[in-house]
C-alpha positions as CSV (number, residue, x, y, z in Angstrom):
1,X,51.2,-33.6,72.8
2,X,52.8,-36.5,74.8
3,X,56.7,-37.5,74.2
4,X,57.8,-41.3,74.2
5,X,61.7,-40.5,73.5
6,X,64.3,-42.9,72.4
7,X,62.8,-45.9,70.5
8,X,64.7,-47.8,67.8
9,X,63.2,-48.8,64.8
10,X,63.7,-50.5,61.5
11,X,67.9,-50.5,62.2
12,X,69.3,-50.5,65.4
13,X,71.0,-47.0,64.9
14,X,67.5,-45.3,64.0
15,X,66.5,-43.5,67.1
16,X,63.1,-42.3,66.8
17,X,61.0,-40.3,69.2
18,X,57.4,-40.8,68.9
19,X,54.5,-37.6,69.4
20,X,50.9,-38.4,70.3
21,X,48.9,-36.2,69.3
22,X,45.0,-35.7,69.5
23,X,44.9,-37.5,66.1
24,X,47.9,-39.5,65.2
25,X,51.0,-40.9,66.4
26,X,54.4,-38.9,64.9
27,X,57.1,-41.0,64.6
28,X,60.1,-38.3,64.3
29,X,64.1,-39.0,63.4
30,X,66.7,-38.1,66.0
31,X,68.9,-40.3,64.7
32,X,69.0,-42.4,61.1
33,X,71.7,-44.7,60.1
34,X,72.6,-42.4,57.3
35,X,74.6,-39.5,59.7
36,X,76.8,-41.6,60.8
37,X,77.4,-43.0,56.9
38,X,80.6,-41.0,56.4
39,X,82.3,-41.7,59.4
40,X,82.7,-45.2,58.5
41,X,83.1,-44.7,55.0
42,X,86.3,-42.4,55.2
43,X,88.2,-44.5,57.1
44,X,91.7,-45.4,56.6
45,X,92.4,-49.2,56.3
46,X,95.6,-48.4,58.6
47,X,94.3,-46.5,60.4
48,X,91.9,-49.4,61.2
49,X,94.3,-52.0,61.1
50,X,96.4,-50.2,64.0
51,X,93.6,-48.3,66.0
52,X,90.5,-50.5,65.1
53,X,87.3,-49.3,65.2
54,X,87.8,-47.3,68.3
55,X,88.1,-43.5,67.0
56,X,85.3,-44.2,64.5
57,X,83.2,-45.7,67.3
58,X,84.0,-42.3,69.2
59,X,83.2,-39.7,66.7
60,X,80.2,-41.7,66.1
61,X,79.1,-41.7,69.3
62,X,80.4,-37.9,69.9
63,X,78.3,-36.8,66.6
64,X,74.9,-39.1,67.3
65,X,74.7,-37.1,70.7
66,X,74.9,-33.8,69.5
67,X,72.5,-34.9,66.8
68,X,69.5,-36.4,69.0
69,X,70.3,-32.9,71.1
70,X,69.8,-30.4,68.6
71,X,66.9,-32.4,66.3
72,X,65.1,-32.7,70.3
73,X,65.8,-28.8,70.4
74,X,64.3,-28.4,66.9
75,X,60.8,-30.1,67.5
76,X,60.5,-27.5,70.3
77,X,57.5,-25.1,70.1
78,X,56.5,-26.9,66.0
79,X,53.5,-28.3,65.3
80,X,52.8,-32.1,64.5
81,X,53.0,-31.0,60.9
82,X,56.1,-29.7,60.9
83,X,57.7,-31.8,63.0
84,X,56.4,-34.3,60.8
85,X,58.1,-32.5,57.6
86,X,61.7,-32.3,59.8
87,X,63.0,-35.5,58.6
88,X,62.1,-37.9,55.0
89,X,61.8,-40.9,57.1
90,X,59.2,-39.1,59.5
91,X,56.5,-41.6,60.1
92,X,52.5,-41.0,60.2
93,X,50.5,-43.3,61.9
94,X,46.7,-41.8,62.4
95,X,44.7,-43.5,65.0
96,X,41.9,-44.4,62.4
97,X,44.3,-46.8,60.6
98,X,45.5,-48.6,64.0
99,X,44.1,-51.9,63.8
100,X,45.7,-53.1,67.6
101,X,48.9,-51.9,69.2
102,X,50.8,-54.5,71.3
103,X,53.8,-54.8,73.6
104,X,56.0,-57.5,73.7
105,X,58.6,-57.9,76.3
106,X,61.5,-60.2,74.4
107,X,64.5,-61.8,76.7
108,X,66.7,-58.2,75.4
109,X,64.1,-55.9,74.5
110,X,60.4,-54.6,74.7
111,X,58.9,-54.5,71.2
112,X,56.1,-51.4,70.7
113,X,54.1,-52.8,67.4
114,X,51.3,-50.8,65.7
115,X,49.3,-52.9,63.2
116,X,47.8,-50.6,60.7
117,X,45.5,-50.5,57.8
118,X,46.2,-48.5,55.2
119,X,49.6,-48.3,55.2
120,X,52.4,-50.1,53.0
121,X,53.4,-52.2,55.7
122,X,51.4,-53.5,58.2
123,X,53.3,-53.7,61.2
124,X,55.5,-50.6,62.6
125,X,57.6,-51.8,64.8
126,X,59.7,-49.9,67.7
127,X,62.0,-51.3,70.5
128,X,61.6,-49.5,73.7
């Protein structure tokens, strides 16, 4: 099973790494928007009028790497299936439903897109 690590998808603060396996591709969370949620929501409006954004920024950014380490840790020695099962917004793309897959290179970004059959939407798309 092959590793492309680091991709953002849907939100910029969705870190995905994506498995290829004999049969599908895994898109698997290291990092979703939602982990970070109550950081930002338990913040003190002096606290942000005087410091700014700075400490929340920091714990954010202490917490997201220590998150993207241990969830990398966790898909250690599993399966596709359960790395598949680590995470509800774990991604399944099989190779049957892949239509094309194309890669854009954009002015701030390289775009990864998978146009798929079968699926709800028809473009997955990751930024490299």
């Amino acid at each position: 099973m092959e590793v492309l690590e680091g991709l953002t998808g849907g939100t910029t603060d969705t870190i995905y790494d994506l498995f290829f396996t004999k049969k599908r591709v895994i898109a698997a969370i290291v990092l979703h928007h939602s982990d970070l949620s109550d950081i930002y929501m338990n913040l003190n409006p002096l606290t942000i009028m005087f410091i700014g954004g700075a400490l929340a920024a920091q714990k954010a950014k202490t917490r997201s790497i220590k998150l993207i380490d241990t969830r990398r840790k966790a898909f250690r020695n599993r399966t596709p299936d359960e790395i598949l099962t680590m995470h509800r917004a774990n991604i399944e793309i099989n190779y049957d439903n892949i239509v094309s897959v194309t890669i854009k290179k954009g002015l701030l970004s390289t775009t990864l897109e998978f146009n798929v059959q079968n699926y709800p939407e028809k473009k997955i798309k990751f930024s490299i």
